[in-house]
C-alpha positions, -999 to 999 in steps of 0.1 A, spaced: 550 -78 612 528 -56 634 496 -62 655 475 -53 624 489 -77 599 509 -54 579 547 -45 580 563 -15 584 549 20 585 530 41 554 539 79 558 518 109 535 517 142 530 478 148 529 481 191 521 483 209 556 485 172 575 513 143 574 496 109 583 513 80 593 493 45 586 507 17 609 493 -15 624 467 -11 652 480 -16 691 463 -38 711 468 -5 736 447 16 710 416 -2 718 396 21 740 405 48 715 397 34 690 364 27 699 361 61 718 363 74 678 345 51 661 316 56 689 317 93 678 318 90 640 285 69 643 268 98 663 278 123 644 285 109 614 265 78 606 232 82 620 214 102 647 188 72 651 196 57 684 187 21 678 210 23 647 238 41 672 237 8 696 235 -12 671 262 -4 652 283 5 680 281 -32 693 287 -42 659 321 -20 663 331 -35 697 323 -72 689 346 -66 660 373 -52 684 372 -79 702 374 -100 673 406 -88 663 420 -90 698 416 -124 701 425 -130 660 454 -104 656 470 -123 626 437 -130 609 429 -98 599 442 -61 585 437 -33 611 453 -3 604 455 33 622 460 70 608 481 89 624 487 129 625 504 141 661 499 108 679 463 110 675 453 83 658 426 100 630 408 69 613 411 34 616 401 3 591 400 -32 601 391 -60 573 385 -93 591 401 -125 579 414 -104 550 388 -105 530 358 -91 553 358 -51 555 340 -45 588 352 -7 596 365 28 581 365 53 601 376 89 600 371 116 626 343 143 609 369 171 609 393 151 588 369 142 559 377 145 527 416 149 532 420 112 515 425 98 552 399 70 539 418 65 506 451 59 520 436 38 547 416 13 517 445 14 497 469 2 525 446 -26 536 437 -38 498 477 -41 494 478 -60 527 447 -80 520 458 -86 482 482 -118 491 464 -130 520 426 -133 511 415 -165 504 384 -153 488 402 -129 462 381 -103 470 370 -78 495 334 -76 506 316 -49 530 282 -36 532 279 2 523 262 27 538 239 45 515 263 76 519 291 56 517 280 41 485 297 69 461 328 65 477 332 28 478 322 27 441 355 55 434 376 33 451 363 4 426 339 -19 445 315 -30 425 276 -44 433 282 -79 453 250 -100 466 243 -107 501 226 -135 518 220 -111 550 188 -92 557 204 -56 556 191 -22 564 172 -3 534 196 15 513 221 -6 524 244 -18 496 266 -53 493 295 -45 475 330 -61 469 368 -52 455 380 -77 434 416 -82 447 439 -90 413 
């Protein structure tokens, strides 16, 4: 069993890229939040409150799974040893991070990372589902992937959308 939570290595051929998802290295860390810190700016949000708020959101959560390793599924892309999107669902059941780097979008880099944790997550959540708050760009794609409307007893940011995959 790796870092992440996960055995063994997930290897695809995404058209003109092969991408390798594997268990997160405590050693990935600072790259890891080096690209997350750069999707949020040029990706998520240009608002600089939101960028600092969401970026200590990202590194608590690092953190998090430093000191938690086996509590949680963290997971890496890989293309060329450069790791190209990362996910990382806390306690199995709490999806706290996607990320992909802007100029891999849409090359199912996010697909193949969801899919890998839900299999991960699917024997190990105790709360038979998988909950996250979307994005209101983020929505669409959640909702292809199956998540469905959830409630939330949070105060959340307009447009912001509880939602949650039912793990079967």
């Amino acid at each position: 069993m790796g870092a992440g939570g996960t055995a063994g290595k997930l290897r695809m051929d995404l058209g003109s890229m092969e991408v390798q998802i594997v268990p997160v290295a405590f050693e990935d860390k600072t790259e890891l939040l080096d690209l997350m810190t750069r999707v949020i700016c040029t990706s998520v949000t240009q608002e600089i409150d939101l960028q600092s708020s969401y970026i200590e959101n990202i590194t608590k959560n690092l953190e998090w799974w430093a000191a938690n390793p086996e509590l949680g599924c963290h997971l890496k892309a890989v293309n060329n040893e450069t790791i190209v999107g990362v996910i990382l669902v806390k306690k199995f059941w709490n999806l706290c991070s996607l990320f992909v780097v802007p100029e891999c979008h849409r090359q199912g880099i996010g697909r193949a990372l969801m899919m890998a944790a839900i299999d991960d997550c699917r024997a190990k959540s105790d709360k038979r589902a998988i909950h996250l708050n979307a994005a209101p760009d983020e929505i669409a794609f959640y909702r292809a992937m199956g998540f469905i409307p959830s409630k939330s007893d949070q105060s959340l940011p307009k447009g912001v959308e509880p939602m949650k995959f039912v793990l079967r």
